[in-house]
C-alpha positions in Angstrom: -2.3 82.7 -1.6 0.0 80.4 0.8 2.6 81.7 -2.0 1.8 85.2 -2.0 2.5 85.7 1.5 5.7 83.7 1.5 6.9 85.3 -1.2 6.0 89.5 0.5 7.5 87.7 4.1 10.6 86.6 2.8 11.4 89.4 0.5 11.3 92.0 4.4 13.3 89.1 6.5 16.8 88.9 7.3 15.8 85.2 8.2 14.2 83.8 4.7 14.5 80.3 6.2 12.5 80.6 9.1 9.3 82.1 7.2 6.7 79.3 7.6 3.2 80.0 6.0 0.1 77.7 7.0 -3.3 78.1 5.7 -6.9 76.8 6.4 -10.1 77.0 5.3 -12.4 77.6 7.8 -16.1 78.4 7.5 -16.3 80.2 3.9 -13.0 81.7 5.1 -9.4 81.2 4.6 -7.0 82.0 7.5 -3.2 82.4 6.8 -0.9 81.9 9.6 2.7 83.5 8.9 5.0 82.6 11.1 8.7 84.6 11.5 12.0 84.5 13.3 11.7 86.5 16.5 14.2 88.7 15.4 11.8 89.6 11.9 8.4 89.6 13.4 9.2 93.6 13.7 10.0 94.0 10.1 6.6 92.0 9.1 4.3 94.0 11.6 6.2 97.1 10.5 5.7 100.7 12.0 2.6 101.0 13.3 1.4 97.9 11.2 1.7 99.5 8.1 3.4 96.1 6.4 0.8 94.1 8.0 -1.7 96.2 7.1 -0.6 96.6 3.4 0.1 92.3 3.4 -3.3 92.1 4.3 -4.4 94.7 1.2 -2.6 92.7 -1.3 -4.5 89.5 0.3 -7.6 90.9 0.1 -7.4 91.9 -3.4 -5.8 88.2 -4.7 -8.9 87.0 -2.9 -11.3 89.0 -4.3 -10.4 87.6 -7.8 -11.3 84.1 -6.4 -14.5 85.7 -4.4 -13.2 84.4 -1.6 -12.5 85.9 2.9 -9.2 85.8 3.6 -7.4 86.7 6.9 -4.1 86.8 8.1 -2.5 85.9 11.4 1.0 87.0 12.5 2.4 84.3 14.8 4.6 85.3 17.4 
């Protein structure tokens, strides 16, 4: 899932490099931290948080295949 989210971050960002994805498993739930260039975190939130919103979609659905929680954090 670490993969998934690298892959959707790097793909918006003028700053590939600096896309940094941690993830934990915490309580029956598995947090992903993305972290961006300051200069990118607008084009991952997105317009009203529609790319965030729809990253977290897409994460929700790989999950769902594994039966797992997932939840996604947007480091600033």
């Amino acid at each position: 899932m670490d993969e998934l989210v690298a892959f959707i971050a790097r793909s918006l960002v003028d700053q590939p490099d600096e896309v940094k994805v941690n993830g934990k498993d915490e309580e029956g739930c598995y947090t992903v931290e993305l972290t961006v260039a300051p200069d990118d975190l607008g084009k991952v939130i997105g317009k009203q948080g529609r790319t965030a919103r729809a990253m977290r979609s897409i994460l929700s659905a790989a999950a769902a295949k594994e039966e797992k929680r997932t939840r996604l954090d947007i480091i600033e």
